[in-house]
C-alpha positions as CSV (number, residue, x, y, z in Angstrom):
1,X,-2.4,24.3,3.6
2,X,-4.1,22.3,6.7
3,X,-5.7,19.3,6.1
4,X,-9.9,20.1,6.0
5,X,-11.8,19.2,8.9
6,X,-14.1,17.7,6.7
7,X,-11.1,14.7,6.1
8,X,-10.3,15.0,10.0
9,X,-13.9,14.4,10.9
10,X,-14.2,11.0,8.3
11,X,-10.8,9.8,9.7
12,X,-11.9,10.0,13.4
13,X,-15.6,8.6,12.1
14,X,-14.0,5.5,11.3
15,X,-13.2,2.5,13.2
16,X,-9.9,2.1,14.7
17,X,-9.9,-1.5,14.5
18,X,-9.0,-1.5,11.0
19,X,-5.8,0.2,12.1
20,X,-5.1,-1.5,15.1
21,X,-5.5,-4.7,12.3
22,X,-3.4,-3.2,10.3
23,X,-0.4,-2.5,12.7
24,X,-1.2,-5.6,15.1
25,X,1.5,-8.3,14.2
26,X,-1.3,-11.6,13.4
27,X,-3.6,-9.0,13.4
28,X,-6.6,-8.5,16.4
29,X,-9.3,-11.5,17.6
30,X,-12.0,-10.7,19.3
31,X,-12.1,-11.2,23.1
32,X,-15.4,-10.5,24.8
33,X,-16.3,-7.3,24.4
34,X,-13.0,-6.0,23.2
35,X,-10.2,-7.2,20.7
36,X,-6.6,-8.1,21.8
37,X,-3.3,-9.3,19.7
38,X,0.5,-8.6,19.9
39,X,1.6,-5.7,20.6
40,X,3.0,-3.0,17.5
41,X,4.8,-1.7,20.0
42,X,6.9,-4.1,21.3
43,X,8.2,-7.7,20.7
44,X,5.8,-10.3,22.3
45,X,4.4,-13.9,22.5
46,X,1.6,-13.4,24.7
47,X,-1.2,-10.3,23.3
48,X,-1.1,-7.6,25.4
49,X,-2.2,-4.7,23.0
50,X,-6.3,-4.4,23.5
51,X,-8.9,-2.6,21.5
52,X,-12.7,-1.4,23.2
53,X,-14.9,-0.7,19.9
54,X,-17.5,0.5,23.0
55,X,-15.1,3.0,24.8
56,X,-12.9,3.7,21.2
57,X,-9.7,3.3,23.3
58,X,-7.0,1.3,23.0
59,X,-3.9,0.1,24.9
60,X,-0.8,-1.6,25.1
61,X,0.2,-3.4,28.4
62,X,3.6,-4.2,27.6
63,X,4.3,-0.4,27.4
64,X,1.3,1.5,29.1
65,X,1.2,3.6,26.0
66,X,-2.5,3.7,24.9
67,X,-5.1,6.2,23.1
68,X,-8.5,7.2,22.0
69,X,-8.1,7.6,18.1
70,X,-6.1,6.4,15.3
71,X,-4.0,9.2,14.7
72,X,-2.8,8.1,18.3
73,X,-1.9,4.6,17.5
74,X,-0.4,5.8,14.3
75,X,1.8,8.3,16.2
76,X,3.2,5.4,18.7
77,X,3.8,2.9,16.0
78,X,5.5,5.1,13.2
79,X,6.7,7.7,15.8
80,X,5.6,10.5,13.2
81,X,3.5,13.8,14.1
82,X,-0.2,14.2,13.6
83,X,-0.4,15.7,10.7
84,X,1.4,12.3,9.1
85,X,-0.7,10.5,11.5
86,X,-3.5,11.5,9.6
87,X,-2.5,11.6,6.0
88,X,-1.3,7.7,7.0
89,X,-4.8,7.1,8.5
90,X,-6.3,8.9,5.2
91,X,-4.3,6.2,3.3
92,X,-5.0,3.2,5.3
93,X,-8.7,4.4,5.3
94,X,-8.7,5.2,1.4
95,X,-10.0,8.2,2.4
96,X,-9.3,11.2,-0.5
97,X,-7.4,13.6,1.1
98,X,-8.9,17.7,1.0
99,X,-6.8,20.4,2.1
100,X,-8.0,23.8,3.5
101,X,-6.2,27.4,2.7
102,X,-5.4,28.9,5.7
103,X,-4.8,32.8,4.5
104,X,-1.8,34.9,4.8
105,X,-0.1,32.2,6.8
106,X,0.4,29.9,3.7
107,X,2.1,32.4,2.0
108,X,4.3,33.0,4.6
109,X,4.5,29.7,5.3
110,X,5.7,28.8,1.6
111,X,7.8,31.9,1.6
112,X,9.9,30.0,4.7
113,X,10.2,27.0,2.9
114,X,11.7,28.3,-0.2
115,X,14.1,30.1,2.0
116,X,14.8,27.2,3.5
117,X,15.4,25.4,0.5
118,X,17.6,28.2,-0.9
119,X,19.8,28.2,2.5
120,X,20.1,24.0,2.2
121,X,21.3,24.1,-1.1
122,X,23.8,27.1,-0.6
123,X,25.3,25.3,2.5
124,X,25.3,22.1,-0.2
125,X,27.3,23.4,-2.4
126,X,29.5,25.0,0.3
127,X,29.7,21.6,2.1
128,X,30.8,19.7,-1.4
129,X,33.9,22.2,-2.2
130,X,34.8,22.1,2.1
131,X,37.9,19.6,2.2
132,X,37.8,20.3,6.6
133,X,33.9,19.2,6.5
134,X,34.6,16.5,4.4
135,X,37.1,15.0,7.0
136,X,34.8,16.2,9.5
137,X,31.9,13.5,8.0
138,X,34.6,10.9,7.3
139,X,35.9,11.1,10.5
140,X,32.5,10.5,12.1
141,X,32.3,7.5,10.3
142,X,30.4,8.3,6.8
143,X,31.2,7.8,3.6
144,X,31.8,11.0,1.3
145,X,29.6,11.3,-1.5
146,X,26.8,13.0,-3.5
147,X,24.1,11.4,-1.2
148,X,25.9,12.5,2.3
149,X,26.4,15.7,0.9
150,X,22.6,16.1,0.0
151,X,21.8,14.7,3.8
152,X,24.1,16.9,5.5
């Protein structure tokens, strides 16, 4: 399932200074005809992370990184994927989230995760009777137990 374009369209509708607010450390005052505070991206004193409401771009100086939406400046700050980007976006927005069936691909699509899933928890259970893998994961520096084993 995809996320609609109906919930794309009211994301990107939306103002990105509510997320640049929300991700800004001190949050963003207005200079001129822009915004600037600290950076999300970095450690600061001085702002350097700017927002154009006119152009619907924004920037950070301290690292050159900069964008056009908010899925962007959710992507640089959480250093997820897009499709997080926007389900985050949809959550900092309070916007309800609607989902699209794609066709045959979903099936196929949920057919690969359950194999997936199958696969992770043979290789679980493999991993939890494996006295060399153990030793392996100790040696690298982890403690052995239920949770490592579920990670690994």
């Amino acid at each position: 399932m995809r996320i609609s374009d109906k919930t794309v369209a009211e994301i990107y509708d939306r103002d990105i200074l509510e997320i640049a607010q929300y991700y800004a450390p001190g949050g963003m005052r207005k200079a001129g005809n822009t915004y600037e505070g600290l950076s999300p991206l970095t450690t600061e004193k001085t702002p350097s992370f700017k927002y154009s409401p006119q152009k619907a771009i924004w920037k950070c100086f301290s690292t050159g990184i900069g964008g056009k939406s908010s899925a962007d400046l959710i992507m640089a700050c959480e250093g997820i994927l897009y499709r997080e980007a926007l389900l985050k976006a949809a959550e900092i927005f309070r916007i309800p989230v609607e989902y699209e069936a794609t066709g045959e691909n979903d099936l196929l699509i949920d057919e690969i995760h359950a194999l997936l899933e199958r696969a992770a928890k043979f290789y679980q259970a493999r991993l939890a009777r494996s006295v060399e893998a153990q030793a392996f994961i100790k040696g690298r520096g982890y403690e052995w137990d239920g949770e490592t084993c579920a990670k690994y």
